[in-house]
Structure formats: C-alpha cells, structure tokens
C-alpha positions, 0 to 999 in steps of 0.5 A: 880526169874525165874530158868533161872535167879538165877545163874546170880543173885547168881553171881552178889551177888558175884561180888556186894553183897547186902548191908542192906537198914537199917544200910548199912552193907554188906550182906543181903539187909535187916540184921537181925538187921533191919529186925525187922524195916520193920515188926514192925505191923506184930503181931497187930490185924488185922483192927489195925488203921494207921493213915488214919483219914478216915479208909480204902478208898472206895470200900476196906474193910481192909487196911494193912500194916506191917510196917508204912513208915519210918527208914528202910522201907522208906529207902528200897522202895526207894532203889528198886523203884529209885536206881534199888535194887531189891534184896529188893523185896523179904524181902519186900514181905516176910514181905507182906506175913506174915501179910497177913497170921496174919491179911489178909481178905481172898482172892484168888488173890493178884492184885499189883497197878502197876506203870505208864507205863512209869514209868516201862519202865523208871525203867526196872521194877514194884516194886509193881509186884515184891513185890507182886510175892514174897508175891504172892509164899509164900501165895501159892496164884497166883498174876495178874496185873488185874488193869492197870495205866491210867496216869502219877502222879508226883512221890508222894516224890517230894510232900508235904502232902498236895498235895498227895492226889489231885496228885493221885485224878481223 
C-alpha cells in the first residue's frame, strides 16, 4: 500500500474492521488462530509433492505452495478475489514470502499470473499482483507483471475438476 493510502486504509480498519476468513472473528483478516491454517507447508522441504501426479508443468522447474487449497486458505482467496477483501493480500503474501525464503529455487524477480483483463477491470484489482507485492517487499525482491492474459477462462470454481485443466489449455 502506497503511503498515500495507509491513512484511508487505517481509517476504514476503523469504520469496518477486518473480520478472520477463517473462524470470522473481528480483527484481523486472518487471527492468530487460523494463521497457523494458511501455512501449513511453510517448513516441509523444498520439492515436497503436492499432489500433481505429473510434478510441476513444463518450462517450471520447482512448484510451491504453502499451504494446500482448502479450510482457511480456501476461504481467504475467495474472500479477496470475489468479496473485494484486500486486506487478505498481505497474510496471504507473508505466508508466500516465508516459504519462499524455506524452499525457494533462487531467483531475482517475482512475476505474478495475472487475471484477464477483464476480469481486473471487473474486480478493481489483481489479487495475484497484490499477493506478490507484499511477498514481493518482504524478499526485498522487485515483482513485475512481465506475462499478461490473452483470453477469458471461465472462473475455474464454476468448474469440476475434470474441466479445469481443458478450460485453461491453448
């Protein structure tokens, strides 16, 4: 956030404070309780499997996540890609950021996948680009929207899993 910003944000915070994505206490966008939920891989090795039968997709050479897609996590992308809660940007980074730091490949620039264009303009926002400016600050790494998204996909939760994959193939 911009220092411009952080006073109108701190105010807001005020008016309509954040409430936990995970247990729905009022407070912090993710409590300290259910902070715990969204890091769940932060201290596996690195190259640890998750679940892609195949391992990581061609040209990546490393995969990570920290925390797999599910309970809090789950609940927190949804409530900043589709409820505008982007206040979840910056646990959601933090948690990026420390695994990154446990089991990152190296690297000197952070490259978020963005959202259609569309789909930004829908939002206001890309909540991948907000993620990756918060993992972004504390890797003290620069990040830059160096890929762009030639078309529209249907939103991929609409979908089973079956049709995932063919929804996002060229």
């Amino acid at each position: 956030m911009t220092a411009l910003l952080r006073p109108v944000g701190r105010l807001l915070d005020l008016a309509l404070p954040a409430v936990c994505a995970g247990c729905g206490a009022e407070g912090d966008p993710i409590c300290s309780d259910c902070r715990t939920g969204i890091g769940t891989r932060i201290l596996l090795p690195p190259v640890t499997p998750m679940g892609l039968a195949e391992g990581p997709p061609d040209p990546l050479l490393q995969l990570e996540w920290c925390s797999p897609f599910a309970g809090t996590t789950r609940r927190a992308l949804h409530a900043l890609k589709y409820q505008g809660e982007r206040r979840l940007a910056a646990p959601l980074g933090t948690v990026v950021a420390e695994r990154w730091r446990r089991a990152g490949a190296g690297g000197d620039i952070l490259v978020p996948v963005p959202v259609h264009h569309a789909r930004r303009r829908e939002r206001g926002y890309d909540q991948a680009a907000l993620i990756a400016a918060v993992a972004a600050e504390q890797l003290r790494l620069p990040w830059r929207a160096a890929v762009g998204r030639t078309r529209a996909t249907t939103a991929q939760y609409h979908l089973d899993r079956r049709h995932r994959a063919s929804n996002v193939a060229e």
